[in-house]
Backbone bond lengths (Angstrom), bond angles and torsions (degrees), N, CA, C in turn:
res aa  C-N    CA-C-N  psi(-1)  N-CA   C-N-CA  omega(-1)  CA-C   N-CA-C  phi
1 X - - - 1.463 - - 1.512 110.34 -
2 X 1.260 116.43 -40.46 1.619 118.27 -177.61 1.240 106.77 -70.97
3 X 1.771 121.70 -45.01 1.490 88.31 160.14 1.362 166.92 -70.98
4 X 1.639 95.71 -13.12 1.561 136.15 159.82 1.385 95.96 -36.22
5 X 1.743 110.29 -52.87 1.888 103.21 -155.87 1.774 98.69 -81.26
6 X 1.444 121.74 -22.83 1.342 122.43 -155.83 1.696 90.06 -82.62
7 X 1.138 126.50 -37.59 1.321 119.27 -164.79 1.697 102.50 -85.67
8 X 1.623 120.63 -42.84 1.178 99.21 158.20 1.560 145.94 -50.06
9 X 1.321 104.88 -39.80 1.931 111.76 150.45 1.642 120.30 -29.90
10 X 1.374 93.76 -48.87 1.402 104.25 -170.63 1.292 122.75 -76.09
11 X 1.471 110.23 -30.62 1.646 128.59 171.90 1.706 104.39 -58.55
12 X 1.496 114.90 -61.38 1.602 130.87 172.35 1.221 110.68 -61.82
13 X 1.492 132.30 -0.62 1.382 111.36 173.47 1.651 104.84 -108.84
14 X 1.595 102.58 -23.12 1.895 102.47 -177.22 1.609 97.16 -75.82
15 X 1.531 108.96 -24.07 1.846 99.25 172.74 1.486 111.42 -66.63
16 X 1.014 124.07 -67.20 1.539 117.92 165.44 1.387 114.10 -9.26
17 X 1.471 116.83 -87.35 1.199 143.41 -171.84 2.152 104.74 -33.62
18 X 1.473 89.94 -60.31 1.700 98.45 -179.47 1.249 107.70 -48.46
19 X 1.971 111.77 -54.92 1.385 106.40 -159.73 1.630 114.01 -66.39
20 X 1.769 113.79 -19.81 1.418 105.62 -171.64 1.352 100.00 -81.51
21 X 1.800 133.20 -3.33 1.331 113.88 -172.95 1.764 108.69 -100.61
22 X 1.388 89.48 4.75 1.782 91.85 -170.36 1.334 98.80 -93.36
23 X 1.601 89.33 141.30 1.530 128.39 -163.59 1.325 89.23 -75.50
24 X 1.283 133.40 -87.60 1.491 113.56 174.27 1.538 154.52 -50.67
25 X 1.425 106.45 25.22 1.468 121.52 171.70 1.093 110.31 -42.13
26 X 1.575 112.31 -177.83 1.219 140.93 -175.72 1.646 99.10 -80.33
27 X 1.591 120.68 108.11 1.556 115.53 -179.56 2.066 106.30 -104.99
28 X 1.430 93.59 140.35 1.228 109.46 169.17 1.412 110.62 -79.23
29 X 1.749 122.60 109.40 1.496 134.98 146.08 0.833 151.68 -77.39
30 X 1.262 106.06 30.35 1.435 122.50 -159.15 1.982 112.89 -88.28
31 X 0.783 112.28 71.97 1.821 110.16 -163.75 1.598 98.97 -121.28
32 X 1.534 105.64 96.98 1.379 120.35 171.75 2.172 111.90 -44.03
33 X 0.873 86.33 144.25 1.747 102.15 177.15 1.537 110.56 -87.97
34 X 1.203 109.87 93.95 1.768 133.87 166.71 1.249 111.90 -96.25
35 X 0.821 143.31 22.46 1.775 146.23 177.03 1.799 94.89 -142.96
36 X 1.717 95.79 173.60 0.975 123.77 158.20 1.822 100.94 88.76
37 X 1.559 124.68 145.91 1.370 104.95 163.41 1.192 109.28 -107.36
38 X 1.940 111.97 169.83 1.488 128.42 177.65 1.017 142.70 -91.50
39 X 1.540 154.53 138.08 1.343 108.75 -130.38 1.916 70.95 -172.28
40 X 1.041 121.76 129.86 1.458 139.78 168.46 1.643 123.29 -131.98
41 X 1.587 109.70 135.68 1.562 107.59 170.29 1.147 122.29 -89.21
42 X 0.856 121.07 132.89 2.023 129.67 154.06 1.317 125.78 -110.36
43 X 1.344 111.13 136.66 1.470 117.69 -151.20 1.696 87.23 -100.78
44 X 1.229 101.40 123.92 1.483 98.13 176.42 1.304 131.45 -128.93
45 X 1.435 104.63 -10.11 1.615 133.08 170.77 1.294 128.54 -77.20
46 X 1.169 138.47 113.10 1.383 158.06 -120.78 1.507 94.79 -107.80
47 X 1.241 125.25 -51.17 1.255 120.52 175.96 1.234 131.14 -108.27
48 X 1.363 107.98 37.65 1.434 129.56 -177.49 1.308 126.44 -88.56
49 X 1.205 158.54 152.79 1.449 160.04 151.03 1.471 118.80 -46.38
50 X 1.158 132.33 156.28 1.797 112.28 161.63 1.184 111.14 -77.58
51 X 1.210 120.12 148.55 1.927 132.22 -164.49 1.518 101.42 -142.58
52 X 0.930 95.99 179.89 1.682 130.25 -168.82 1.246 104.98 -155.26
53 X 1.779 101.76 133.86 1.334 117.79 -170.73 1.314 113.00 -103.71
54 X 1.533 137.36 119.05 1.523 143.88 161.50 0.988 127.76 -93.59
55 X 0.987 126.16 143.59 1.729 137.27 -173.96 1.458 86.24 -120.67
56 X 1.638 105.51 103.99 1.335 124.46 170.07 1.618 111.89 46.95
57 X 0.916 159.03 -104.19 1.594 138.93 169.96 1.214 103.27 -105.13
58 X 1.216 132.08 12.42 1.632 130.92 -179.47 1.583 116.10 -100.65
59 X 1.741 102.33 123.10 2.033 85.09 -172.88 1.697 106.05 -75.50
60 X 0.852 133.16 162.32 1.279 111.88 160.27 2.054 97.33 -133.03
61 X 1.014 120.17 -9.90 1.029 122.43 161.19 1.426 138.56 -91.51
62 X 1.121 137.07 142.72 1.456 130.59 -177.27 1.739 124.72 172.37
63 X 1.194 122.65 177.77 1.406 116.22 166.10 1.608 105.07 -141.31
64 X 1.607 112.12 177.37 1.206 95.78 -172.21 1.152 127.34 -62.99
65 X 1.182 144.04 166.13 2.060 145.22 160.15 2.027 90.85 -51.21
66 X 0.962 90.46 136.51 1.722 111.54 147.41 1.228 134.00 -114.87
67 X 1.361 127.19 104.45 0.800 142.28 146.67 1.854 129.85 -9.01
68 X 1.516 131.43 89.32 1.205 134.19 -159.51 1.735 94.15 -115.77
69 X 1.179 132.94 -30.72 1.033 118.56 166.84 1.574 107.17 -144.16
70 X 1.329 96.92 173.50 1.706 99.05 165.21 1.736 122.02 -59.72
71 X 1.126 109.73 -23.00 1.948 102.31 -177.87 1.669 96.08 -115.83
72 X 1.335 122.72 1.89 1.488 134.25 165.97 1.199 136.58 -112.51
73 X 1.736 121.76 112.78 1.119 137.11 161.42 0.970 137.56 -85.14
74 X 1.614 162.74 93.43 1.087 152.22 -150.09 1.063 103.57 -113.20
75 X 1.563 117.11 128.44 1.635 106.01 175.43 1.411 107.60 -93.24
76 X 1.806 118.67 130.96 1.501 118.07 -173.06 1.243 106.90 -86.79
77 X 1.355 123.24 -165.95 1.558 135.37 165.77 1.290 113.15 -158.78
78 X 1.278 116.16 -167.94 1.619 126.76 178.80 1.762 115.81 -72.88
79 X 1.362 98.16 114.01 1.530 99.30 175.31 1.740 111.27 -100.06
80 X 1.215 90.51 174.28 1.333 113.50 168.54 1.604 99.44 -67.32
81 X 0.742 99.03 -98.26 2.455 103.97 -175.27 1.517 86.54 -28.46
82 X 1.048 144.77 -48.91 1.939 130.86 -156.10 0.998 101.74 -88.36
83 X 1.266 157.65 -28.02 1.172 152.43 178.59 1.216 131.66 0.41
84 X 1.284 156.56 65.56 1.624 128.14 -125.21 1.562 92.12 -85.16
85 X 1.433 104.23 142.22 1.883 123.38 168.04 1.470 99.02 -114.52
86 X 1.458 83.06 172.42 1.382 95.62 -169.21 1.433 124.54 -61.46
87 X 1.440 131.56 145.13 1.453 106.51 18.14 1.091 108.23 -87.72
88 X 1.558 132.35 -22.24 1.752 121.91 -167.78 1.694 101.19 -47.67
89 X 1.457 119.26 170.75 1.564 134.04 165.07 1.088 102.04 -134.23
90 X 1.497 106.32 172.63 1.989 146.24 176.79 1.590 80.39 -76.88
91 X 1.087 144.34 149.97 1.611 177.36 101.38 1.521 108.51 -32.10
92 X 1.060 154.99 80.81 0.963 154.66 -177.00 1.693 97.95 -69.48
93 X 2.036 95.30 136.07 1.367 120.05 174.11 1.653 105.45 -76.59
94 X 1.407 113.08 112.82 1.955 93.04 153.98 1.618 115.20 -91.69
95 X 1.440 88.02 141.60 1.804 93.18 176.62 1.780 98.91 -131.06
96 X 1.376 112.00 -160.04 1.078 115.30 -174.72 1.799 105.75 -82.91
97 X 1.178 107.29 137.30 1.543 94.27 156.24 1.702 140.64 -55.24
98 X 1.270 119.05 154.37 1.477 108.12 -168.27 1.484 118.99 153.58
99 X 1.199 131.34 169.47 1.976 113.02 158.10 1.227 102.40 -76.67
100 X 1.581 91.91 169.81 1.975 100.18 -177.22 1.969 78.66 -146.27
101 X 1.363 89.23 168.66 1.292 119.19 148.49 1.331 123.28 -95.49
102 X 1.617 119.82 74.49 1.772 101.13 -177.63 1.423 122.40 -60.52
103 X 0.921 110.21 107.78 1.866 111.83 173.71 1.543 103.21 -94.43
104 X 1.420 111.92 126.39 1.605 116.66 149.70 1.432 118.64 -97.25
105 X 1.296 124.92 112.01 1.464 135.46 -174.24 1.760 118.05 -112.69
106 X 1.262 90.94 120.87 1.553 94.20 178.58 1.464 117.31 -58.66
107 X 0.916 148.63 95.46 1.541 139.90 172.28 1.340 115.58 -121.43
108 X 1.749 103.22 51.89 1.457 97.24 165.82 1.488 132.18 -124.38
109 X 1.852 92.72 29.05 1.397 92.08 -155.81 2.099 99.64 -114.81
110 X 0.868 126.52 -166.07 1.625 108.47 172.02 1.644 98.70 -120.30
111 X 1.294 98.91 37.71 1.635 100.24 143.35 1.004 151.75 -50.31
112 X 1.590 109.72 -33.42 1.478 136.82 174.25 1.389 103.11 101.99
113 X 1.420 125.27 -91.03 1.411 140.83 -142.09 1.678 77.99 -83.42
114 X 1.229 105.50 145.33 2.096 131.80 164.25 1.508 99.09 -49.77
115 X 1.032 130.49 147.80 1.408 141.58 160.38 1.665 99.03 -127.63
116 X 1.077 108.58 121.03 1.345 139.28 177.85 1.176 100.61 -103.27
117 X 1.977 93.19 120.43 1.527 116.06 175.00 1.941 125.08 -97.18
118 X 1.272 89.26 -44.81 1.400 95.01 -174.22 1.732 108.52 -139.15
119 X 1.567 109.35 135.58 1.808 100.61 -167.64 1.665 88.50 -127.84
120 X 1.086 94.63 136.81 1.876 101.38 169.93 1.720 113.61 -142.93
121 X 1.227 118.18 143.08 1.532 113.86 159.84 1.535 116.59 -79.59
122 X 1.214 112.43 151.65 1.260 135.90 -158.13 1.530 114.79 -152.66
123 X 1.584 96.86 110.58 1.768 103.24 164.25 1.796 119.39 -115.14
124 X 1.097 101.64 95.81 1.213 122.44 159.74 1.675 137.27 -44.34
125 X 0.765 143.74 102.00 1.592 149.06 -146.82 1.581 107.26 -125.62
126 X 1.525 91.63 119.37 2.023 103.20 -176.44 1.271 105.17 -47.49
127 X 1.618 131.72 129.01 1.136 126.14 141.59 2.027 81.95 116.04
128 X 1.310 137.54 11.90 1.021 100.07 -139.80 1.570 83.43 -138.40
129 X 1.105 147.13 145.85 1.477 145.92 169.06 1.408 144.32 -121.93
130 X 1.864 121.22 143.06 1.442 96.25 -128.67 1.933 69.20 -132.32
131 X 1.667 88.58 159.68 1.768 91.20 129.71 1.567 123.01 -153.54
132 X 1.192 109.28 175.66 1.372 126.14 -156.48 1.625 108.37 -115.00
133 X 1.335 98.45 96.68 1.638 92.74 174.18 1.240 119.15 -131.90
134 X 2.002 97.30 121.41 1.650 112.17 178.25 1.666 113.17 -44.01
135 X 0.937 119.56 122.18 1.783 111.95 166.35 1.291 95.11 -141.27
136 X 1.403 97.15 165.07 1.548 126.80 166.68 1.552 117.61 116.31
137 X 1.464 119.63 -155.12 1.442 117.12 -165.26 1.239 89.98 -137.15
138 X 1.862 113.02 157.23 1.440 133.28 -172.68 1.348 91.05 -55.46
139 X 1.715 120.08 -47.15 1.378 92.94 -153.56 1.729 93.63 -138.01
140 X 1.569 120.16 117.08 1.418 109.37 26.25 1.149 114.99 -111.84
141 X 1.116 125.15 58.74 1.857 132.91 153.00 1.778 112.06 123.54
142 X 1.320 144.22 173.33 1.610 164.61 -152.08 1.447 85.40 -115.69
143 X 1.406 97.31 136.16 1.617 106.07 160.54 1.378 107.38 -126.08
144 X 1.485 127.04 171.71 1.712 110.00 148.44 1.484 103.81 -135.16
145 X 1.676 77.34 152.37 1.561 109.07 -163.94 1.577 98.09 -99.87
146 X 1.328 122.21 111.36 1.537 130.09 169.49 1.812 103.75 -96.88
147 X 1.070 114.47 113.89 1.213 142.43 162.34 1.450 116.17 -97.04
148 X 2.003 113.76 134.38 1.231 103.06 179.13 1.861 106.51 -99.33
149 X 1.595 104.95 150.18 1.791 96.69 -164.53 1.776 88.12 -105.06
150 X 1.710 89.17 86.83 2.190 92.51 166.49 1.554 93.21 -50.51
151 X 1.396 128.13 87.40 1.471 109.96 160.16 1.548 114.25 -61.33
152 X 1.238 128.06 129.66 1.501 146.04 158.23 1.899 117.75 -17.47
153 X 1.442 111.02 107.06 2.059 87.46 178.95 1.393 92.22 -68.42
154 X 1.001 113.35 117.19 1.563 112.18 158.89 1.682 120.96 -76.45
155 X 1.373 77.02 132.06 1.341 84.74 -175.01 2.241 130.00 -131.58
156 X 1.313 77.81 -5.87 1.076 114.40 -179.81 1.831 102.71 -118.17
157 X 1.130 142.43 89.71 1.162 150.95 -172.01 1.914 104.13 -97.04
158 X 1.228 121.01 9.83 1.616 120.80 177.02 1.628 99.69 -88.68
159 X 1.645 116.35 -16.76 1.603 116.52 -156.45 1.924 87.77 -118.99
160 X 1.395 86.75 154.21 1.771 100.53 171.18 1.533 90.34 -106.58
161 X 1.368 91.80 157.94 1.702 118.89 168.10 1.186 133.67 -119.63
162 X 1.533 118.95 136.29 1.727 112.36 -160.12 1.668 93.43 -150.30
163 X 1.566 95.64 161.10 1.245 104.62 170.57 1.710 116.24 -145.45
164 X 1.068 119.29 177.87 1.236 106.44 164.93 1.957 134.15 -131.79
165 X 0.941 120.10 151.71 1.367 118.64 -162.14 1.482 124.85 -120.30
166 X 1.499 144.50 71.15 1.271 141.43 -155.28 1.726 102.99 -77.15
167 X 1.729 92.93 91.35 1.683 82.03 165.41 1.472 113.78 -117.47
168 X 0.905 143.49 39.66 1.467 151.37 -170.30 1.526 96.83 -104.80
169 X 1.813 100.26 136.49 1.309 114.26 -158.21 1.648 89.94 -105.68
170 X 1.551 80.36 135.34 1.468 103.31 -167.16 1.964 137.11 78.55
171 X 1.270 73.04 9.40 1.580 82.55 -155.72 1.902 103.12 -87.00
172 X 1.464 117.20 148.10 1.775 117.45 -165.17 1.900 88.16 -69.05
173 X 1.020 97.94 -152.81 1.778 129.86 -160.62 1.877 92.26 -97.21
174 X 1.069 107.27 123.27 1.817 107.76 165.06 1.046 143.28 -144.87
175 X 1.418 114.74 144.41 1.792 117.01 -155.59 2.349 95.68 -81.32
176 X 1.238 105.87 170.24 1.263 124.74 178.76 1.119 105.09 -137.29
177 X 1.455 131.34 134.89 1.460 155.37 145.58 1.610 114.73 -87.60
178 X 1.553 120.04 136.30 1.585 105.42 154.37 1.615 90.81 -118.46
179 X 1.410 117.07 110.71 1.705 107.39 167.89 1.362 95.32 -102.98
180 X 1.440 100.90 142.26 1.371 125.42 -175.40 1.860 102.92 -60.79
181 X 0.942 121.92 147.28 1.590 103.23 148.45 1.565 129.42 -108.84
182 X 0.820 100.66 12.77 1.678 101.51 167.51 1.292 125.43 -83.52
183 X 1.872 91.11 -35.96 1.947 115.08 -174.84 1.288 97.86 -89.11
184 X 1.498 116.71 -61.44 1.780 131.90 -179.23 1.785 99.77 89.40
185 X 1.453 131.68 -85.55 1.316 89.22 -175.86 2.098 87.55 -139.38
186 X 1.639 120.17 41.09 1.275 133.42 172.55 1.471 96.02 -129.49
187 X 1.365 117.05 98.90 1.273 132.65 12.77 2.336 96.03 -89.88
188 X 1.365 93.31 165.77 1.553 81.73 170.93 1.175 141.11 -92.98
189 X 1.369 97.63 145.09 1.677 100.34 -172.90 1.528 135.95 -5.63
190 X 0.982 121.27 121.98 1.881 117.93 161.55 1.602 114.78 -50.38
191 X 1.426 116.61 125.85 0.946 131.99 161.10 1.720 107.47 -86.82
192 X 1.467 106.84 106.62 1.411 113.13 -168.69 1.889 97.60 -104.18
193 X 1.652 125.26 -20.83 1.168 110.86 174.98 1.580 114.87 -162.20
194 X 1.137 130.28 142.27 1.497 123.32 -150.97 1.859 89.18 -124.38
195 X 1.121 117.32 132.80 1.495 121.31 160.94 2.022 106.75 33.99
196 X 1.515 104.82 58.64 1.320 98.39 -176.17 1.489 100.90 -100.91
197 X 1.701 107.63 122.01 1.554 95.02 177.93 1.342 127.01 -81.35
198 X 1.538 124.39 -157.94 1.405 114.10 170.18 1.353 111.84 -85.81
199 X 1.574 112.89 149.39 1.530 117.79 -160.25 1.952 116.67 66.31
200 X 1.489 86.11 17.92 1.693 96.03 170.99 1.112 118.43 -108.16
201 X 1.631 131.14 166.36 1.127 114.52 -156.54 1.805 102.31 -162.35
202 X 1.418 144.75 112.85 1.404 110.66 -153.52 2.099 86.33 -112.57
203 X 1.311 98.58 -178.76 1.547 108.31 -178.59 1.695 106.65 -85.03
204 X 1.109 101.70 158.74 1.801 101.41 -166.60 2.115 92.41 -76.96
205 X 1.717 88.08 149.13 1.583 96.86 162.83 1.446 106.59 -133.76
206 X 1.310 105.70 172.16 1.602 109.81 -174.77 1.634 111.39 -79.41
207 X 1.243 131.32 155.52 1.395 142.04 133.80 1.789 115.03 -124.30
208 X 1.308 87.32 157.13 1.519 111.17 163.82 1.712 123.92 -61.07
209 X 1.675 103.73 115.95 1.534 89.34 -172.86 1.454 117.88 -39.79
210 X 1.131 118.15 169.77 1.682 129.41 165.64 1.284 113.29 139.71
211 X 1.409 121.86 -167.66 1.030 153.23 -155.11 1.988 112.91 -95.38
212 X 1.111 113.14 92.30 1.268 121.55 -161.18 1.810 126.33 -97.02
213 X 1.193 95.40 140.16 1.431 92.95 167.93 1.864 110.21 -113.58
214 X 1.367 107.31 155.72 1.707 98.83 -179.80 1.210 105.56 -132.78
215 X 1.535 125.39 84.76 1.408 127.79 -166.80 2.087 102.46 -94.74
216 X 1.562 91.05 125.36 1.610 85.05 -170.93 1.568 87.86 -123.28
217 X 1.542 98.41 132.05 1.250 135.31 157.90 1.724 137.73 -78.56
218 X 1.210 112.41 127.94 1.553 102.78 178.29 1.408 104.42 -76.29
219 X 1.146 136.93 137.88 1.186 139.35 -148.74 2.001 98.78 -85.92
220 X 1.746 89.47 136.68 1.997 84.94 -150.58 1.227 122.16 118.05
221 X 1.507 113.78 -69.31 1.626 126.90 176.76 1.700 111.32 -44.97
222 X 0.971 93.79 158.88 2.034 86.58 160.45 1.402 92.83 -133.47
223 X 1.351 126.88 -0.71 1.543 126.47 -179.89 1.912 104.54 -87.41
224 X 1.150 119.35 131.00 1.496 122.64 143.58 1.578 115.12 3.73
225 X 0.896 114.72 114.58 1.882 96.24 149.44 1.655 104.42 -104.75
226 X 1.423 117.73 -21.95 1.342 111.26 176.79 1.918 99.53 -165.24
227 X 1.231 110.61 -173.93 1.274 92.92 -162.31 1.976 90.35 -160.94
228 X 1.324 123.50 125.48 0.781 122.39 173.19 1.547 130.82 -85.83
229 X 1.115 159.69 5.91 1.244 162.08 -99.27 1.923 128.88 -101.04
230 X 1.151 87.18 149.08 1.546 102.38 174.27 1.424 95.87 77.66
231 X 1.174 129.60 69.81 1.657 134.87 175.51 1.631 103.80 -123.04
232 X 1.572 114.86 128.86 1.398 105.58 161.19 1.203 128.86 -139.82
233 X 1.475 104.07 97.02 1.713 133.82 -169.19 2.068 87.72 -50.62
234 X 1.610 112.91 135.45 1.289 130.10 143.38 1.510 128.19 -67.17
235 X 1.368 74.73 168.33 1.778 81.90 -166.98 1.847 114.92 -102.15
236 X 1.295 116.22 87.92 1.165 139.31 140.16 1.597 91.90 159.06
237 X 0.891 112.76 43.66 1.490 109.30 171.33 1.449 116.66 -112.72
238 X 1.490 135.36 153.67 1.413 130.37 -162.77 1.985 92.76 -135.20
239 X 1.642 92.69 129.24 1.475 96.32 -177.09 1.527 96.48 -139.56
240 X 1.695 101.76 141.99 1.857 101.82 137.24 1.218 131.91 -95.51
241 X 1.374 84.54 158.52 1.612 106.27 177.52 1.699 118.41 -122.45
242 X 1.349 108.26 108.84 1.571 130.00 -157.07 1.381 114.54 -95.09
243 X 1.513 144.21 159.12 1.387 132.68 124.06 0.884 112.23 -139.25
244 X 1.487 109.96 121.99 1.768 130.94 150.45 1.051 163.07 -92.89
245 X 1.235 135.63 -147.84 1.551 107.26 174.07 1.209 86.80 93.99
246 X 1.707 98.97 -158.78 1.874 128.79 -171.69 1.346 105.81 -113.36
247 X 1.534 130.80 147.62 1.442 130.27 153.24 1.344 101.84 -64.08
248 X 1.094 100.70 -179.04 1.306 124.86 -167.13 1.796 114.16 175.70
249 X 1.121 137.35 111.15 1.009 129.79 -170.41 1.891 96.61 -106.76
250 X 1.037 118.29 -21.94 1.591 99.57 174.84 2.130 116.65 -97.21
251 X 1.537 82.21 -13.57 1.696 77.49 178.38 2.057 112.06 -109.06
252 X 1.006 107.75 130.98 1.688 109.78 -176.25 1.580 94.93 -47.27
253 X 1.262 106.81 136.65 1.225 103.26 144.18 1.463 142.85 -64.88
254 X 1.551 119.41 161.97 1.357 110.10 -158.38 1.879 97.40 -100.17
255 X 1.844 103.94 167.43 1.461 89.23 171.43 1.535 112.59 -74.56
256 X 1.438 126.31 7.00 1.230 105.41 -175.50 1.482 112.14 -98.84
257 X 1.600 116.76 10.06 1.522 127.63 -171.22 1.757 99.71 -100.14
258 X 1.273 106.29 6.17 1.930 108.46 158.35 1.573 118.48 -144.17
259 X 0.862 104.50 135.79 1.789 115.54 -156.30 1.862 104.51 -128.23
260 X 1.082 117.78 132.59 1.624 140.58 162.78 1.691 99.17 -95.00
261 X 1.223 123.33 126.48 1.458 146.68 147.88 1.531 104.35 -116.95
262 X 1.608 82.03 161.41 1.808 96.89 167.48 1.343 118.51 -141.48
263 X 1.386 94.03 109.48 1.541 109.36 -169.54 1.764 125.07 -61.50
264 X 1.516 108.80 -27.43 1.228 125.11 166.91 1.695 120.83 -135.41
């Protein structure tokens, strides 16, 4: 019997031995992604179609197809109403660095052929992260606005980070508040954006976690033009804060013409 067990040892130890010398083992792939830049869409155009975003003939944006009938598939995309706000975010695509042709293409209709809405050049930078937001009006036509997102080194992880983004078509120059609501204006408010016009865009600053209000000003006013409320950005996390759509100076704006994402 004892030798039964000694020679079995011996069988399980030359297996060992073989499997660590074989060339075709089990290989670890695990190799994190350090290259390439990031690059996300936001649908920001009010009278737009849902689209899908390409980097030169490549989609890199999309959502699943839905299903409308049994012999019909429609492939959807990013709308205006779907937009995800906060807290969900845009996921940023990495691709290679380089220029692109950003194309936003409608392909959600059973038209067949792509209808292409908005075309822009685009230089992309390794290491470096962007986003892409449709704006403007049917007429006279959608542009996109590529913005680069300096995300913040954080380094201080007790504070959240925000920025702000004027993409609303037509809309004047506007200031940003974050007043706390717990404090209200002891200590005072964050100045999150000073006279930012449209196609403006300011660099992220810190606040104190909590419970937020986002009162945006036409730059001048001391009154509201709209008011975001009851938002509460975390603490080491970095978000924008958007509004889109159309101005309008005789109709209120809607809550869906200002948007919270989270960029990290």
């Amino acid at each position: 019997m004892k030798n039964i067990v000694t020679k079995s040892f011996a069988i399980l130890a030359a297996g060992f031995f073989l499997g660590a010398c074989e060339k075709n083992g089990i290989e670890d792939h695990y190799e994190p992604t350090n290259t390439g830049a990031h690059i996300k869409m936001i649908h920001a155009a009010q009278d737009a179609p849902m689209v899908n975003m390409f980097l030169n003939d490549q989609k890199v944006t999309a959502l699943a197809p839905v299903v409308t009938a049994a012999k019909d598939t429609i492939v959807t995309g990013l709308s205006y109403a779907g937009t995800a706000v906060f807290p969900a975010s845009l996921g940023y695509a990495t691709v290679p660095a380089g220029n692109y042709n950003v194309q936003i293409i409608d392909t959600t209709s059973a038209r067949g052929a792509a209808q292409p809405v908005s075309n822009t050049s685009a230089t992309l930078n390794d290491r470096a992260s962007y986003s892409a937001f449709l704006i403007g009006k049917k007429d006279p036509g959608f542009e996109t606005f590529v913005v680069e997102d300096k995300l913040p080194d954080v380094s201080d992880y007790s504070k959240a980070y925000i920025r702000f983004v004027n993409v609303m078509a037509d809309a004047p120059a506007f200031d940003v508040k974050a007043v706390n609501k717990a404090t209200e204006n002891t200590p005072a408010p964050v100045q999150v954006a000073t006279n930012v016009p449209y196609k403006g865009a300011t660099a992220y600053v810190a606040i104190e976690p909590g419970t937020y209000d986002f009162p945006i000003y036409k730059t001048g006013s001391t009154t509201p033009y709209t008011t975001m409320t009851g938002v509460a950005p975390s603490a080491g996390r970095v978000y924008t804060f958007y509004t889109r759509g159309i101005y309008s100076e005789t109709t209120a704006p809607a809550t869906t013409n200002r948007v919270l994402v989270r960029d990290r």
